[in-house]
N, C-alpha and C positions, 0 to 999 in steps of 0.2 A: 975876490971873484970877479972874472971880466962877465960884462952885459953883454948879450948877443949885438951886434950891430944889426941898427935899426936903419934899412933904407926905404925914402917913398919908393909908391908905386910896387912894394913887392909884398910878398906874403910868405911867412918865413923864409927869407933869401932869395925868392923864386921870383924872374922877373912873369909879371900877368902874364905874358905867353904862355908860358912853361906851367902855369898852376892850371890855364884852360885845356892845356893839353895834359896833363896829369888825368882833371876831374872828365876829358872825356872819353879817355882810355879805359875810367873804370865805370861806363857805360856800354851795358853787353845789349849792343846792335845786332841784330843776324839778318841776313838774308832771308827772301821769303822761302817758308817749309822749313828753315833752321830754327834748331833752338838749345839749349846749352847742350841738350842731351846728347844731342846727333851730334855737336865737337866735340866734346866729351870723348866721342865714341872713335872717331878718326885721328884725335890725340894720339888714344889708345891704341890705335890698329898701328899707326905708324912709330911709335914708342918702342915698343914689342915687333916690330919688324926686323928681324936680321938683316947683318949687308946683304947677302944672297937673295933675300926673299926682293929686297930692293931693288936691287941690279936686274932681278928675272921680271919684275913689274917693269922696269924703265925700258929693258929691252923686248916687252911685249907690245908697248906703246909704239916702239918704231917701227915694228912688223904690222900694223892695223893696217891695213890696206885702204879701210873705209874714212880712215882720218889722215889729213898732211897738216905736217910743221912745218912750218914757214917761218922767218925773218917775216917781221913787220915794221915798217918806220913807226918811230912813235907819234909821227903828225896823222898819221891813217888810219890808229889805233879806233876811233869812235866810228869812224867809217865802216871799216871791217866789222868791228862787235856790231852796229847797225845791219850790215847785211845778214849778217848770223843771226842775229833776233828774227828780221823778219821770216827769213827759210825756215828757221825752226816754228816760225807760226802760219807757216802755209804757202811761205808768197815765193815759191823757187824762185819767179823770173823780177823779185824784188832789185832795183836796183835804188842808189843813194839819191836822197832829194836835192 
């Protein structure tokens, strides 16, 4: 019978990288007001969603008049979310620091 190979620096085969990112994936973070229940629950809604019911959501999104999609570079991304936070906390004429 072969011995597993034994290499430093790893843990069961796994170089440390791979074992920090294992053990933090199986830490359940939520966002604030989430919690397993509420994913749980959007699992569920979109599991059980037909293609149809899917394509008639994706194509209601494009119709909102009240939201635009945009292309964003992804250097600008923390920018943009910045201006978005502020407007949703009051500040319309917020602009970036």
């Amino acid at each position: 019978m072969t011995k597993p190979l034994k290499i430093k620096g790893t843990f069961n085969g796994l170089p440390p990288t791979a074992t920090k990112e294992r053990q933090t994936m199986r830490q359940n973070k939520f966002p604030p007001s989430w919690d397993e229940e509420r994913v749980q629950k959007v699992i569920d809604y979109y599991e059980n969603q037909t293609e149809d019911e899917a394509v008639a959501e994706d194509e209601a999104a494009f119709q909102d008049e009240s939201v635009t999609l945009m292309e964003v570079p992804t250097e600008l991304v923390p920018i943009v979310l910045e201006l978005v936070s502020k407007h949703a906390k009051g500040g319309d004429n917020a602009r970036p620091d």
